[in-house]
C-alpha positions in Angstrom: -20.6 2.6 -0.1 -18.7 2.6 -3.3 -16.0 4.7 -1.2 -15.4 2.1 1.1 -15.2 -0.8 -0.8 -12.6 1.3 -2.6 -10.7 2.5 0.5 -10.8 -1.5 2.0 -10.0 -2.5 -1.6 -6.7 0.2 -1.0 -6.4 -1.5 2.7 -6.0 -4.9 1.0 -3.1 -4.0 -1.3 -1.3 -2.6 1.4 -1.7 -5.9 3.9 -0.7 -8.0 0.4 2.4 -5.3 0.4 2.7 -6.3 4.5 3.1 -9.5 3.5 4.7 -10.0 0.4 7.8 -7.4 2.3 7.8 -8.8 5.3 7.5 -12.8 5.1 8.3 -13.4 1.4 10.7 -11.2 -0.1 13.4 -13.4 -0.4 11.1 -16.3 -1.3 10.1 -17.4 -4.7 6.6 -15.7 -4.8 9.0 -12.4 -3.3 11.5 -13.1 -5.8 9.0 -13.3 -8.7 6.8 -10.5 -7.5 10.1 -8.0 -7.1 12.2 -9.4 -9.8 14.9 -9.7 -7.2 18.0 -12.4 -7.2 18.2 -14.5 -4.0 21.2 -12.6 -3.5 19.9 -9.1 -3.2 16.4 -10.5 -1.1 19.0 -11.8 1.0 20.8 -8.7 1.5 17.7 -6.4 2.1 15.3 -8.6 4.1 15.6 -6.2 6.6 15.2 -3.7 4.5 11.8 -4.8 3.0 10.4 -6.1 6.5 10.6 -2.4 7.6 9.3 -1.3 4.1 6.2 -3.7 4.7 5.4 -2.7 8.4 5.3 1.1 7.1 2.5 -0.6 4.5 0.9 -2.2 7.1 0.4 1.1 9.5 -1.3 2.4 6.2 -3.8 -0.7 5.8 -4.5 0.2 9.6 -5.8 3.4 9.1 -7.7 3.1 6.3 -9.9 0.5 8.6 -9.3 2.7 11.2 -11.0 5.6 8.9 -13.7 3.0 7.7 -14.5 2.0 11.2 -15.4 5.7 11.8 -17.4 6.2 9.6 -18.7 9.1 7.5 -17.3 10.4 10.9 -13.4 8.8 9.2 -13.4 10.9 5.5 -10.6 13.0 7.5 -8.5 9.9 8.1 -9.3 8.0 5.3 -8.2 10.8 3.0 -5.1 11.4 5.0 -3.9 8.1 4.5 -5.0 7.3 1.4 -2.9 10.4 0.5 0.3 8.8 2.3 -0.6 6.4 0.0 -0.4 8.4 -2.9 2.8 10.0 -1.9 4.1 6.6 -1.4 3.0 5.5 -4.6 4.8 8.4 -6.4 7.7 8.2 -4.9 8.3 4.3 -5.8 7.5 4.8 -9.0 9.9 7.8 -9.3 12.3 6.0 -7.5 12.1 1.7 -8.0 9.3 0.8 -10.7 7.0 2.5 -12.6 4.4 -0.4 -12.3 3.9 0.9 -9.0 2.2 4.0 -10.0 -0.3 1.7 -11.0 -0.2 -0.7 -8.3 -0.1 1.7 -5.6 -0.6 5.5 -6.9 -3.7 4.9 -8.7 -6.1 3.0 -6.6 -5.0 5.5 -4.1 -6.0 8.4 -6.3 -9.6 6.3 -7.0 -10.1 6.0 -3.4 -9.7 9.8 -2.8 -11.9 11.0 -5.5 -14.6 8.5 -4.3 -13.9 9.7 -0.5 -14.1 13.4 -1.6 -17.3 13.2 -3.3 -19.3 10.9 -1.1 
């Protein structure tokens, strides 16, 4: 149980990702949330839209993984390590916050997948 709620809790983030990229990025919530100028959202709104479909094909299979059941640990823990790798490479690469935002919960998730 504890797995799940962690692993929806993961699926969550990601459709807040979804749709903080995709329908807000260049306005003020996206702008706050990304420390962006309106110049910059403007120039990458295509950019992040792409960015927050990729996040919402991971939100899909971890539901995907959770609607299977004990049956899912192999997809949940597949995409909870794209995740992960996501995670680590933004925070390598854009923001260190995002280790935490991302990279961490995902880490959570997995050890709670692995041992349940």
């Amino acid at each position: 149980m504890a797995a799940n709620i962690a692993v929806a809790l993961v699926a969550l983030l990601h459709l807040y990702f979804l749709v903080l990229e995709m329908f807000f990025w260049d306005k003020p919530l996206g702008l706050r949330s990304f420390g962006l100028t309106p110049e910059f959202a403007k120039a990458s709104k295509v950019l992040a839209a792409n960015q927050g479909l990729y996040n919402g094909f991971l939100a899909a299979g971890l539901v995907w993984g959770i609607y299977l059941g004990a049956a899912g640990n192999p997809v949940k823990l597949f995409f909870l390590g794209c995740v992960v790798a996501a995670g680590l490479f933004g925070a390598l690469t854009a923001s260190r916050k995002i280790l935490w935002l991302q990279a961490f919960p995902g880490v959570v998730a997995i050890a709670l997948v692995a041992t349940s």
